[in-house]
C-alpha positions in Angstrom: 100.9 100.6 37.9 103.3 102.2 40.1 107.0 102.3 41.3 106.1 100.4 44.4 104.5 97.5 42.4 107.5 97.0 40.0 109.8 96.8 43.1 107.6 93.9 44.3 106.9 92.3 41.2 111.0 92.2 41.4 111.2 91.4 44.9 109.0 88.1 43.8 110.5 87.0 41.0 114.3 87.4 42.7 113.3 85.4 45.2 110.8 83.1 44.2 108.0 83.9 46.9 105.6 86.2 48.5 106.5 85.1 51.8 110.4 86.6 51.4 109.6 89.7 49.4 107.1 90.5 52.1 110.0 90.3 54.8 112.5 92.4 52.9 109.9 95.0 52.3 108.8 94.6 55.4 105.1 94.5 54.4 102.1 91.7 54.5 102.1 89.0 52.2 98.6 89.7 51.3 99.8 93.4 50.7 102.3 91.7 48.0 100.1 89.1 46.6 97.2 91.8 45.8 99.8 94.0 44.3 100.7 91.3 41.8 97.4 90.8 41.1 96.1 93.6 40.2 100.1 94.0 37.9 98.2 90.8 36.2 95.0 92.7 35.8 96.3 95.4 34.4 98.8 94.1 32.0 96.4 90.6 31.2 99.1 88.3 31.9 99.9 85.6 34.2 103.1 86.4 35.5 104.3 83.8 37.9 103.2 79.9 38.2 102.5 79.1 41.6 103.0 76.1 43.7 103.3 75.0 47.3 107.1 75.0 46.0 107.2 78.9 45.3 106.2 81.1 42.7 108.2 81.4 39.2 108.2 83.6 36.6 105.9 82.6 33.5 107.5 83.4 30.0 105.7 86.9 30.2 106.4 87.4 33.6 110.4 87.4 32.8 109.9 89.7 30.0 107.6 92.1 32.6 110.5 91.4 35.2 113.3 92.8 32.8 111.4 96.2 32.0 110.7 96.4 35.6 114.2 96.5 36.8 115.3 98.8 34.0 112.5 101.3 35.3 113.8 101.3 39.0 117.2 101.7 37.3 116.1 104.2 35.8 114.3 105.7 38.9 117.0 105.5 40.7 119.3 107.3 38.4 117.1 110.0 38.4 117.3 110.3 42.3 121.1 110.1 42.3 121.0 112.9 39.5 118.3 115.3 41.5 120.2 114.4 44.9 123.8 115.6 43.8 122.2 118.9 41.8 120.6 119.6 45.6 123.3 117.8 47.6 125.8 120.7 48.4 128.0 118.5 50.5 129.7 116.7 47.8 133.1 115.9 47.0 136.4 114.1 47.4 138.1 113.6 51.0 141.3 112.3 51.8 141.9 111.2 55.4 144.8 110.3 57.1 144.7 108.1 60.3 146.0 105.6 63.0 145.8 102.0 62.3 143.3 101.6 65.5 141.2 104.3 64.3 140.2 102.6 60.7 137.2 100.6 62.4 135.3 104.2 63.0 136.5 105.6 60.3 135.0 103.1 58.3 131.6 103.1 60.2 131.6 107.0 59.7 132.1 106.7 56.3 129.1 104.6 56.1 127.0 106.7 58.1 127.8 109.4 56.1 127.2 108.0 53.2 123.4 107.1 53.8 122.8 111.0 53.5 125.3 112.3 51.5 125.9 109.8 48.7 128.4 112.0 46.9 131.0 111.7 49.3 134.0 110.1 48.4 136.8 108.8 50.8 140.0 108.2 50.5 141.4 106.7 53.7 145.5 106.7 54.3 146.3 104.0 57.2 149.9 105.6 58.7 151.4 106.4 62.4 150.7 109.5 63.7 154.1 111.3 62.3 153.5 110.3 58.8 149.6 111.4 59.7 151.5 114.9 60.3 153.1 115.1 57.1 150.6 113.8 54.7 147.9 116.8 56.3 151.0 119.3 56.2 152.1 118.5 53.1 148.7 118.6 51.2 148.4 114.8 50.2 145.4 114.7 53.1 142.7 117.3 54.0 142.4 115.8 57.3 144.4 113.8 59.8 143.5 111.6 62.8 146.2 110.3 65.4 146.1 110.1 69.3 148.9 112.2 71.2 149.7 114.5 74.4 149.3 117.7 74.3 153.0 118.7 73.5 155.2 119.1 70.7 152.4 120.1 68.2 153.3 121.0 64.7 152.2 124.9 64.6 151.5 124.9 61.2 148.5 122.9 61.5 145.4 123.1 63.4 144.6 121.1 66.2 141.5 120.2 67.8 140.7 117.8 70.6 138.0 115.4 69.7 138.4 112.9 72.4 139.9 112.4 76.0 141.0 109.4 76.3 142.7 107.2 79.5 145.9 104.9 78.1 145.4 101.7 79.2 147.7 98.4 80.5 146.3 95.5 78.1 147.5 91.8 79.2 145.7 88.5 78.3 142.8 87.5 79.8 144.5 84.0 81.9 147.6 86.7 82.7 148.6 86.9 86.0 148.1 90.5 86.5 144.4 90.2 85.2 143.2 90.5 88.8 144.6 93.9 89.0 142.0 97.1 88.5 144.8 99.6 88.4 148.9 99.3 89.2 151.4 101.4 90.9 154.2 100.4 88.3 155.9 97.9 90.5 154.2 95.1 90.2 155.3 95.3 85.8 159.0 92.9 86.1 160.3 90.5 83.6 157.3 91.5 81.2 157.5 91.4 77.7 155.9 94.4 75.6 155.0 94.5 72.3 154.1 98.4 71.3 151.7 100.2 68.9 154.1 102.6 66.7 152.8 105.8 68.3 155.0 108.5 70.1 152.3 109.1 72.9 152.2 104.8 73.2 156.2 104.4 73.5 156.8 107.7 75.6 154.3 106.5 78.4 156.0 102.8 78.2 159.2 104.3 78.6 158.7 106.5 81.4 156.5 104.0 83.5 157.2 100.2 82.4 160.9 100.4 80.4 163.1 101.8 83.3 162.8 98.1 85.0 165.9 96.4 82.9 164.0 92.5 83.8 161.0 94.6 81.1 161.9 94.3 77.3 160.1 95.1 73.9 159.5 92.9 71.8 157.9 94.1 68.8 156.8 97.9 68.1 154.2 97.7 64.9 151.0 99.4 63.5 149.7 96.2 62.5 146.7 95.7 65.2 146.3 92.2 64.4 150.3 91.2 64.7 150.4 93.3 68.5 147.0 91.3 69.3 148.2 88.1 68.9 151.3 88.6 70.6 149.3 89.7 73.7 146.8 86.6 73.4 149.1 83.8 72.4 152.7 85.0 73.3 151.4 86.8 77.2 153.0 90.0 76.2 151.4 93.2 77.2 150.3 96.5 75.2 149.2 99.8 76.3 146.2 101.0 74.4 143.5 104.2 74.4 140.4 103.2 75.5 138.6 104.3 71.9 141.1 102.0 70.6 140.3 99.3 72.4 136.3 99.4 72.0 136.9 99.6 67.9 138.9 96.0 68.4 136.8 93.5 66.7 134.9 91.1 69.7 136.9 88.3 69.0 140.3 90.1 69.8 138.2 92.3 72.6 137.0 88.9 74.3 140.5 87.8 75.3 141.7 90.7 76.5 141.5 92.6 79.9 142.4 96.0 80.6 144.2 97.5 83.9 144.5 101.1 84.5 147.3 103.3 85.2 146.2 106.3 85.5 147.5 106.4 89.1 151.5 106.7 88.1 150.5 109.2 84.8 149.6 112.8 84.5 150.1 112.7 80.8 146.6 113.3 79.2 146.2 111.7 76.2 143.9 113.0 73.1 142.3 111.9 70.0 143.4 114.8 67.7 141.9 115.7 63.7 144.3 118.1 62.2 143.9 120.4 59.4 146.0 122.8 57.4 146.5 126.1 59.2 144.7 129.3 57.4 142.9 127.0 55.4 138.8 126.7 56.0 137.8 123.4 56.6 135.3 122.7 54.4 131.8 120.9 54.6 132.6 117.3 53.9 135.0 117.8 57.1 132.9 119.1 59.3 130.1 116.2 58.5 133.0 113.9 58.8 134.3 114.8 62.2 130.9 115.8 63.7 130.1 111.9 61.9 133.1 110.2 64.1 132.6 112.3 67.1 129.0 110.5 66.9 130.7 107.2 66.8 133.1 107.9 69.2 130.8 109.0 72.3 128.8 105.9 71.3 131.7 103.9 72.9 131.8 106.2 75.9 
């Protein structure tokens, strides 16, 4: 008897045949039927019925079952124990961010997670001046937010993670949807609905906002809310390109982007911020080398 042969003996009786345990541990059903067997050998029990309906548990088999899963419980405990005594990337994180940034953080996090299972995340969803002062002010270790390269708060550290082009985002029936890049002049009586960033409202000032026929409409950090106004209201947005590849497909499929990188010098940055004088520690350097992997897998 081994740990292998309690997992399948579990695998059976959860799902009531050879066939499916065979496909989730991706192994022959012969493989799993043998294994039982030789469970029913060694034990002298019949554990499951079987019928051209599935197999089910006999009386003895539940009982065998039970114990079983308490042993992988067990097993696994004993892992989790051994893996945090070894695991010296453990710990607490608190993490600051843009709104469009949760998607990768969240897929970082998971990444993460599959090797170092004694991380723990705490994510805060904010715009980038409250990402500032949550980092500054010790309520985050770490802060994500997209800005220029200006203005930056010297008391923190800052350090470029990704380039990133701001783009024009209309509607995919809009009338400008033809264009591959704009000059500016072609953006009259528009109607803009912002993403509650400094970098995001600085460039639609400068470029789109000067025409008086161009208005705002909304300025939010709710994704969802700016989305829907571009898909079922025809406004327009101006986006980062990370930010729109960690849209979810449904909102990604009714959008297209034009550039404008022709009427703006401005370059525009993915940032993680730290405290100043402070080492970062390991669990932030996994983490950012963790998104940067996620990132460039969008590039």
């Amino acid at each position: 008897m081994n740990i292998t042969q309690l997992q399948y003996l579990v695998d059976v009786g959860e799902l009531g045949s050879f066939t499916e345990a065979a496909k989730k541990s991706r192994m022959t059903v012969p493989t799993i039927s043998i294994s039982i067997s030789q469970l029913e050998i060694e034990l002298d029990v019949v554990l499951f019925s079987r019928s051209r309906k599935g197999v089910v548990p006999t009386n003895e088999g539940k009982k065998v079952i039970q114990h079983a899963i308490s042993i992988l419980k067990s097993v696994d405990k004993m892992k989790d124990d051994i893996s945090f005594s070894k695991d010296i990337i453990h710990g607490n994180i608190v993490i600051a961010t843009i709104p469009g940034m949760v998607p990768k953080i969240i897929d970082t996090t998971l990444e993460l997670q599959k090797s170092y299972r004694h991380v723990n995340v705490q994510m805060l969803e904010v715009d980038s001046s409250v990402v500032v002062k949550q980092v500054k002010n010790g309520h985050a270790d770490i802060g994500f937010l997209s800005t220029t390269t200006n203005n930056h708060d010297p008391a923190l550290t800052w350090q470029s993670i990704v380039k990133d082009e701001a783009l024009l985002v209309v509607n995919k029936n809009s009338a400008l949807r033809f264009y591959k890049s704009i000059s500016g002049d072609e953006i009259k009586n528009e109607t803009f609905v912002l993403y509650n960033d400094p970098a995001i409202k600085m460039i639609a000032e400068n470029l789109f906002l000067r025409e008086e026929t161009n208005r705002v409409a909304l300025i939010s950090n709710n994704v969802e809310a700016l989305y829907r106004m571009v898909n079922k209201g025809n406004a327009i947005t101006i986006a980062t390109e990370y930010i729109i590849e960690s849209l979810p497909p449904r909102i990604r499929d009714e959008i297209i982007t034009i550039s404008i990188k022709e009427i703006t010098s401005i370059p525009n940055y993915l940032w993680r911020i730290t405290r100043k004088n402070e080492n970062s520690s390991a669990i932030i350097d996994k983490f950012t080398d963790q998104l940067l992997t996620q990132l460039l897998m969008i590039k």
